[in-house]
C-alpha positions, 0 to 999 in steps of 0.5 A: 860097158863098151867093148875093149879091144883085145890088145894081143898084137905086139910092136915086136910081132909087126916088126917080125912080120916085115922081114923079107918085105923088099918095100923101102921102111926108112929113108934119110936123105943119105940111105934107104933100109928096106923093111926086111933091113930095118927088121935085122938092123933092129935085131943087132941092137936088140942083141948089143942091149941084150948083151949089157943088160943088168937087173932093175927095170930095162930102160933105154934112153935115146937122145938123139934127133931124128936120124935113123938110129932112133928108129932102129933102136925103136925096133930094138927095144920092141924084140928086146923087151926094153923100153925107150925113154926118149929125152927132150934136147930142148930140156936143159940143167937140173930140169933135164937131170932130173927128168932123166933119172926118174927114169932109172935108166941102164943105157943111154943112146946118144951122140957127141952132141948129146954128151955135150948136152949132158955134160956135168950132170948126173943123171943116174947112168955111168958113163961106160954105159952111154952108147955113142952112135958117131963113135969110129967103132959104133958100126963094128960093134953093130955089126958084131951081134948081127943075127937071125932076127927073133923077139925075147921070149918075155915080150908080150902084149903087155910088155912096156915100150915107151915112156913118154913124158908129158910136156909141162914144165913143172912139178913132178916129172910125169912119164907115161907108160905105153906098152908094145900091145897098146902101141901096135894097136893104135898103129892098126887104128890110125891106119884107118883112122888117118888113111895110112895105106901101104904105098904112102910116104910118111914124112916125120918133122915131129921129134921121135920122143914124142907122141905124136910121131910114134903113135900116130906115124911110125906105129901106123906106117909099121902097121901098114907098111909104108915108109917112114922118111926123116928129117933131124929136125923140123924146118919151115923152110926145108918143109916142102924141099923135103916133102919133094925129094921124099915124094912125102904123101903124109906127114903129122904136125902139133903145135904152131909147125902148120904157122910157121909152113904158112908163114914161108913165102908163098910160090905158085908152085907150092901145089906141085908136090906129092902130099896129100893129107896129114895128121895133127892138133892145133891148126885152126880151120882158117889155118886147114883152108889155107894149107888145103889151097896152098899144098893141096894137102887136107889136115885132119884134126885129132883129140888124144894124149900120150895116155889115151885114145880112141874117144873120138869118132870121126864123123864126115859131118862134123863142122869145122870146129869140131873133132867129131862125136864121142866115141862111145857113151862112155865119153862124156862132159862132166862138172868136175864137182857134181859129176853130172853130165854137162847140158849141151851147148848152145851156139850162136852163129858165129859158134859162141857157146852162150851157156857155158857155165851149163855146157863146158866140163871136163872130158872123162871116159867112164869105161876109160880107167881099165886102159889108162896105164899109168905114169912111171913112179908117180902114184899122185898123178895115176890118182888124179887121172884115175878117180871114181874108177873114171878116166879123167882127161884134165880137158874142158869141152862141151857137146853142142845139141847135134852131138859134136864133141868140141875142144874146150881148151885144157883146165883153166883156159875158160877166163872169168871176165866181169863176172862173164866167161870168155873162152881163151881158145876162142880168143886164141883163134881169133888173133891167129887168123891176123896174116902177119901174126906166126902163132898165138896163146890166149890166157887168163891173168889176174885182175887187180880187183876182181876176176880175170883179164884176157893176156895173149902172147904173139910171135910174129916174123922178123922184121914185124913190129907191133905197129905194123899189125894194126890188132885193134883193127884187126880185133874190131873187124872179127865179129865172133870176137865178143865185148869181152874176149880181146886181149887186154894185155898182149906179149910179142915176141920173135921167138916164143919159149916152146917146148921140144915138140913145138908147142908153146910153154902156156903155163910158163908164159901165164904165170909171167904174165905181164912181167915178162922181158918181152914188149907187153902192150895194154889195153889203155882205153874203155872204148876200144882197143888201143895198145900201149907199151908197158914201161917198167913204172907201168908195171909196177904201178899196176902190182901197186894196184894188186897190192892196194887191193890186197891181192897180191897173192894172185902174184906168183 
């Protein structure tokens, strides 16, 4: 068994011990707190939400962008014992009603443009229990349950903090439970991990509802001591006048956030700031060089969930495309049928595996069911995560034979083409390196006789046409791209749906398919790659094809 570690530190006990620390702990563009501020303004809110506290589960919800109530009501929630739901601004209609009130929330933190949002659903909270932070009497009432700051006497380590939900956009809503032990925990670990020292600058574009910016920023800087800086929303444009006028030294990121940075006019200064690393998923190694030679800034890749961490370890050898070595020996690569642990890939040299039917499985933690803590009210998916007492990623990886452990793509992202496995992650790099091209999802779509074929959705600029990329000589110039791994389909569009943290809504886009509003273009030739546009008697003459074939069940 791997050792656990002994979770007895509490969000609210690091908090406790920043009073009287004179450094800067949040900034916005408009007001700097202290960190001794930040504690005592913290306080206020923890007593305002003592104070309207009723029986059931204490859950506050906040909806709100990043502004500096977010963070201070973080602060109160941890001295209080409440947890903090955070909403997602970018749900809408019955799928935001329904998310909320799985929740059961008591209060809800939020602003005009937040009521707005929420105008004509119910989501389970009575409107005289709606907090308004640009209210005319909001600062008084603040400032009314102001006092010497302590944390409530229930508050221990395994006190619930967060509920997080995770980002798909079907089934069940599923939040998961993060407790102030496990938080402040991460925050002393990412310290180390991410080099979070006290005189950093931490930059936060990420939304504050999401995982990335708590766990891997806001806790750690908490930690540490350093200083959170915001901004309301993320901006490629505002990304570097930020990072300057904050004197940022690092900053996280998901999603295509690092595209849309390099897809800013490039300037010759752009070196002259004061960043020096960030923190994030997603950016290919072609993507790190170039952020690294353009800001002067490195990026550190990371595996993680909202519901686990630490199976990583980093290792100053790892190469490029890989995250680092498993952290114990309880992190392993397994056929989800068999369970055996899977044969270690084998790479070719352009770093192919060429044995993934041995090689790739999912990435479990056999000693990770003890620390995994659940969803809120959602037995069905504890059950799946947690099986045969293993914790169960839903990841795909493999372990090349030097024992680096790289990322497979999530369940279903291996694409059975011609009897032949592609790897849509694989694909998905490739077409991300073209210049002109924002960011990119690879996927697997139905074939109308048999197996898989390769789909790829690209944003690209305004102003950038489809012709104006000249993929299928981009394509045929990458030589780790195989016979089988380009795109025979692919979606364009300016604007891609995403979810609130930035990421691309895969799953949404793959059960479209080809019969999505936006321009698809198809692979017409056997010999090679050339793309014509599908018109509407194209596409249903291929669900002709399906239907002929008798599968047209592969057609959600």
């Amino acid at each position: 068994m791997v050792d656990e570690p002994v979770r007895n530190e509490t969000i609210a006990g690091l908090l406790l011990a920043r009073l009287g620390d004179d450094r800067p702990g949040l900034r916005s563009r408009e007001r700097t707190w202290t960190w001794d501020e930040v504690v005592r303004e913290s306080a206020a809110r923890a007593s305002l939400a003592g104070e309207l506290r009723r029986d059931g589960p204490f859950h506050i919800g906040v909806l709100l962008e990043n502004v500096p109530e977010y963070v201070l009501w973080l602060g109160a929630a941890a001295l209080s014992g409440a947890t903090v739901v955070g909403i997602n601004p970018t749900r809408t209609g019955s799928y935001l009603e329904q998310e909320v009130r799985h929740t059961d929330l008591q209060l809800l933190v939020t602003d005009r443009a937040g009521l707005e949002l929420l105008d004509g659903l119910d989501i389970g909270v009575p409107r005289d229990r709606f907090i308004l932070i640009d209210d005319d009497g909001y600062p008084a009432r603040v400032e009314g349950h102001a006092r010497e700051p302590e944390a409530d006497a229930s508050v221990t380590p395994a006190t619930q903090m967060l509920l997080l939900f995770t980002s798909g956009t079907t089934g069940k809503s599923k939040a998961a439970r993060c407790s102030q032990g496990r938080l402040a925990e991460l925050g002393r670990s990412n310290c180390a991990k991410y080099d979070i020292k006290r005189e950093d600058v931490c930059y936060c574009p990420m939304p504050l509802f999401h995982g990335n910016a708590l766990m891997a920023l806001w806790a750690p800087a908490l930690a540490a001591g350093a200083t959170v800086v915001l901004t309301p929303k993320f901006s490629a444009s505002g990304f570097l006048p930020d990072v300057r006028f904050y004197g940022a030294t690092f900053f996280t990121y998901v999603g295509k956030a690092i595209g849309y940075v390099l897809g800013t006019p490039e300037r010759p200064d752009d070196a002259d700031n004061t960043l020096t690393h960030g923190f994030g998923t997603e950016a290919s190694p072609e993507d790190k060089a170039e952020f690294l030679r353009r800001f002067g800034a490195r990026l550190v890749e990371g595996y993680g969930s909202s519901e686990s961490s630490g199976m990583i370890k980093r290792d100053p050898e790892t190469p490029p495309t890989a995250f680092g070595r498993p952290a114990h020996a309880g992190v392993r690569i397994v056929h989800p049928e068999t369970r055996e642990t899977c044969a270690p890939a084998v790479l070719d040299e352009h770093g192919r595996v060429t044995n993934a039917e041995a090689a790739v499985g999912e990435i479990v933690d056999v000693h990770g069911a003890a620390k995994f803590e659940g969803y809120y009210d959602n037995p069905e998916a504890d059950a799946e995560r947690v099986r045969h007492g293993w914790y169960w990623t839903g990841d795909l990886g493999y372990v090349d034979r030097d024992g680096f452990l790289y990322f497979g793509g999530r369940s279903g992202d291996w694409i059975r083409v011609d009897s032949e496995n592609i790897s849509a992650l694989l694909t998905q790099n490739v077409v991300r390196r073209h210049p002109k091209i924002v960011d990119a999802v690879v996927f697997g779509v139905p074939d109308p006789r048999s197996g898989d074929q390769v789909m790829a959705a690209i944003e690209v600029p305004d102003g950038i046409e489809f012709t104006d990329l000249d993929l299928p000589g981009f394509l045929a110039a990458q030589d780790d791209l195989g016979t089988k791994g380009a795109p025979r389909f692919v979606r364009v569009s300016h604007a891609l749906p995403t979810t609130g943290s930035g990421k691309l809504r895969k799953k949404e886009m793959q059960l479209e398919g080809w019969r999505t509003g936006d321009p698809v273009y198809r692979w017409a030739t056997r010999e090679g790659p050339e793309y014509v546009l599908m018109t509407e008697a194209d596409k249903d003459a291929l669900r002709e094809e399906f239907a002929a074939a008798g599968r047209l069940r592969f057609l959600p």
